[in-house]
C-alpha positions in Angstrom: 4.7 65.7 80.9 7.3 64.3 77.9 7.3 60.7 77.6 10.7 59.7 76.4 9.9 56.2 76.2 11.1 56.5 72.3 13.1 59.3 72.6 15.6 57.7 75.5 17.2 54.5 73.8 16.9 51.5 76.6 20.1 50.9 78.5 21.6 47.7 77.6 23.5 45.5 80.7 26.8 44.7 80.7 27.9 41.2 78.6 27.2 38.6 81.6 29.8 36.4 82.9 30.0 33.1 81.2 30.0 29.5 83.8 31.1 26.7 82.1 29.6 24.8 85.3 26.3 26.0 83.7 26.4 26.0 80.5 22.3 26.1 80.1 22.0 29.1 82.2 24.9 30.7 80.6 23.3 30.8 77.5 20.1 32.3 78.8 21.3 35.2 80.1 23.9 35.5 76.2 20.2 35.3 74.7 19.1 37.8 77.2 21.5 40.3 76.6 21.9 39.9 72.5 17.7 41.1 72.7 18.3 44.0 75.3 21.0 44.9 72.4 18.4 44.5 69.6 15.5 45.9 71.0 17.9 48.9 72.1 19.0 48.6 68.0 15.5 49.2 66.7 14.7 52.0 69.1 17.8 54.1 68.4 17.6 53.2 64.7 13.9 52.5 63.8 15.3 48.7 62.6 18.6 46.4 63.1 19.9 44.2 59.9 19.6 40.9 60.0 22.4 39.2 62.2 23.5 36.1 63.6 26.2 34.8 66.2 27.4 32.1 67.7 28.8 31.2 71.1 31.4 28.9 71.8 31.4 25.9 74.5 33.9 28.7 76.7 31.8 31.1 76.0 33.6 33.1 73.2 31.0 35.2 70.9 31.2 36.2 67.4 28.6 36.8 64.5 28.2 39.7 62.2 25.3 41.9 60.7 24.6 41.3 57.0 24.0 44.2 54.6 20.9 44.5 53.2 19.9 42.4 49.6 23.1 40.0 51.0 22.6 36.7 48.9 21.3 33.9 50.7 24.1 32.2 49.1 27.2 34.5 50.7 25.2 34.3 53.9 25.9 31.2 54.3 28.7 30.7 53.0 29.6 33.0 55.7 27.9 31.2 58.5 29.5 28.5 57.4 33.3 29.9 57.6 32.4 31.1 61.0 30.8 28.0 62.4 33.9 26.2 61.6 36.4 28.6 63.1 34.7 29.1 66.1 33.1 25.3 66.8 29.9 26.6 68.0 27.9 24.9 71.0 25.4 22.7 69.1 28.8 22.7 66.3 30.1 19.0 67.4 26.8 17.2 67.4 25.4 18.4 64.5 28.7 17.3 62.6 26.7 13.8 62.1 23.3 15.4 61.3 
């Protein structure tokens, strides 16, 4: 008998349905779904570059991958650009941290 465990990349689920009623739970299954990605990532590709994303208070995703030996520098300056175009969840309160 084969195991394919390795050889047969995990499926990944559909992007859930965001609920601005919940918010919380929401967010849980976003969190859910971006590891079933990664951990789908890694065992297709043997790794998965370092990432980030952000989700909006409607629900709206973006983030990028960064290629390797990116300066922290540019990394954040690109977090940065994207935090403000997108006003992430935790964007507004931290605005006075």
């Amino acid at each position: 008998m084969v195991d394919n465990r390795l050889t047969t990349p995990p499926i990944v689920p559909p992007k859930p349905n965001w609920s601005n009623d919940n918010k919380s739970q929401s967010l849980m299954l976003y969190l859910d779904w971006f590891n079933a990605m990664a951990r789908a990532s890694f065992l297709r590709d043997g790794a998965h570059r370092e990432m980030f994303f952000f989700i909006s208070e409607e629900g709206d995703i973006d983030g990028c991958q960064f290629r390797d030996g990116l300066e922290s520098s540019k990394k954040n300056a690109i977090i940065s650009e994207q935090a403000e175009k997108l006003k992430p969840l935790w964007y507004s309160a931290c605005q006075d941290c």
